[in-house]
C-alpha positions as a Python dict, from the first residue, in 0.01 Angstrom:
ca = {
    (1, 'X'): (0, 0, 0),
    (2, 'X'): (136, -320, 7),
    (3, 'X'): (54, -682, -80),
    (4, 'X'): (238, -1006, 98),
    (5, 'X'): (214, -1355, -21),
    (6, 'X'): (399, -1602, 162),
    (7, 'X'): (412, -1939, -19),
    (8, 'X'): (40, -2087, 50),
    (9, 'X'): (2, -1887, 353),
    (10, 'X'): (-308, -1648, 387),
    (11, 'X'): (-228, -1318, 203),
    (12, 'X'): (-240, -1015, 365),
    (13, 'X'): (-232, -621, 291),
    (14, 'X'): (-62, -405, 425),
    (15, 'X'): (-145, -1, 441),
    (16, 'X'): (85, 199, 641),
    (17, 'X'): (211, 26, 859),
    (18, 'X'): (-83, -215, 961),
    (19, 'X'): (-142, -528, 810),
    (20, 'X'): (-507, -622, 749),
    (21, 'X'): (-632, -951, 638),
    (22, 'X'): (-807, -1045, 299),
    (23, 'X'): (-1132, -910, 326),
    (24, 'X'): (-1130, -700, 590),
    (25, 'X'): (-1205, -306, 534),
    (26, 'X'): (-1145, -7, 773),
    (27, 'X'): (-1153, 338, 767),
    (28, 'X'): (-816, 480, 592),
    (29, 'X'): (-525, 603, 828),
    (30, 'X'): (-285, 849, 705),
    (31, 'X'): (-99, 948, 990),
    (32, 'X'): (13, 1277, 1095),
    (33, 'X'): (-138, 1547, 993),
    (34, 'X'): (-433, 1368, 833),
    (35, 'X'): (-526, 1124, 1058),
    (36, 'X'): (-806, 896, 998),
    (37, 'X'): (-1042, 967, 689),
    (38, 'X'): (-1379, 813, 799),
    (39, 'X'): (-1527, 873, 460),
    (40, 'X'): (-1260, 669, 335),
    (41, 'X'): (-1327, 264, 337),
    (42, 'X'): (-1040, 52, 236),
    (43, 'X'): (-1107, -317, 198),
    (44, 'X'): (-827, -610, 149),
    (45, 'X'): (-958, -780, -189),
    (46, 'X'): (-791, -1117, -367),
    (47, 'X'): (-659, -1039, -725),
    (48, 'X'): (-571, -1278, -957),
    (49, 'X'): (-258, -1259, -1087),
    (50, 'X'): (-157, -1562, -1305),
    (51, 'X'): (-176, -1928, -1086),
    (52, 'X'): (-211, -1746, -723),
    (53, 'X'): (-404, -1527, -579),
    (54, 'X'): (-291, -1186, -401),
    (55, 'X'): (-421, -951, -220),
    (56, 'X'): (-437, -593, -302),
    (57, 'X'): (-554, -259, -103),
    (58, 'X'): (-927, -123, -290),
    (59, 'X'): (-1013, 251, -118),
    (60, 'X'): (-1363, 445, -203),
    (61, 'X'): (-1501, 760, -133),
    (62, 'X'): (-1835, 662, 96),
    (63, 'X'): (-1960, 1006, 165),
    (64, 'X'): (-2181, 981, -109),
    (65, 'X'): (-2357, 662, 53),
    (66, 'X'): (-2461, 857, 368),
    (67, 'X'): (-2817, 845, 481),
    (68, 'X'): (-3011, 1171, 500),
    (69, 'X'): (-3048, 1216, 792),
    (70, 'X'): (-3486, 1304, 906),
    (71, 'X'): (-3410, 1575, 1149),
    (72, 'X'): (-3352, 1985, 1115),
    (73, 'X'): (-2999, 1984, 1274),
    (74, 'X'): (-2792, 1667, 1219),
    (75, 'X'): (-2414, 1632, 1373),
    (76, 'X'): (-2079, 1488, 1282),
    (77, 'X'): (-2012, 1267, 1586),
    (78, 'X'): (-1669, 1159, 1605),
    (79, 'X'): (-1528, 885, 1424),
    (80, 'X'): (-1844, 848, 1167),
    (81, 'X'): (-1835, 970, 842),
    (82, 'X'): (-2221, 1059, 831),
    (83, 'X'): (-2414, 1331, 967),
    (84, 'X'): (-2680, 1161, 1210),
    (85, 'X'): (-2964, 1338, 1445),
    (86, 'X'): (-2869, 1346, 1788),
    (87, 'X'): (-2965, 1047, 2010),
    (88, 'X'): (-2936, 843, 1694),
    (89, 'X'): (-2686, 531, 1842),
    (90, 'X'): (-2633, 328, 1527),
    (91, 'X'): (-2539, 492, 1216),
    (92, 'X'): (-2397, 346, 910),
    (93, 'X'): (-2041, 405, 879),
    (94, 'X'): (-1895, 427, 1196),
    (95, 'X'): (-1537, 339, 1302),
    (96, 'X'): (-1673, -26, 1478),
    (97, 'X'): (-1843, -96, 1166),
    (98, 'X'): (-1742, -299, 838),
    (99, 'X'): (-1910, -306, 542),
}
């Protein structure tokens, strides 16, 4: 996890070997042979650090955020990190979503 800042320019974070921009989040790519950890946000934050500001790669555990869900037999669709009852279309915590 790395953090760029070119002189004035917008600061960006890098994880891997994407690039995301200051306050964007997404779900946390290790590549081969973990893959993508849904339950794993990351989010692009600015840190202060003396006259400037940088930007810095925050990750959090958001399995313990899920929704329970109101049916008898809830799935893990792919790409979400929640359990959700089937014919449920939104969920929290999908891959298209940022919190």
């Amino acid at each position: 996890m790395l953090c760029m800042d070119k002189q004035n320019e917008k600061s960006e974070c890098q994880f891997g070997k994407q690039f995301h921009e200051l306050g964007s989040s997404w779900p946390a790519d290790l590549g081969p042979p973990f893959g993508v950890m849904y339950c794993i946000r990351c989010e692009c934050v600015p840190i202060q650090k003396k006259r400037r500001i940088v930007a810095k790669v925050h990750c959090r555990n958001i399995k313990s955020e899920c929704p329970s869900p109101s049916c008898e037999e809830p799935v893990l669709s792919p790409g979400r990190c929640c359990k959700s009852c089937p014919g449920d279309v939104h969920s929290k915590y999908s891959t298209e979503q940022h919190i």
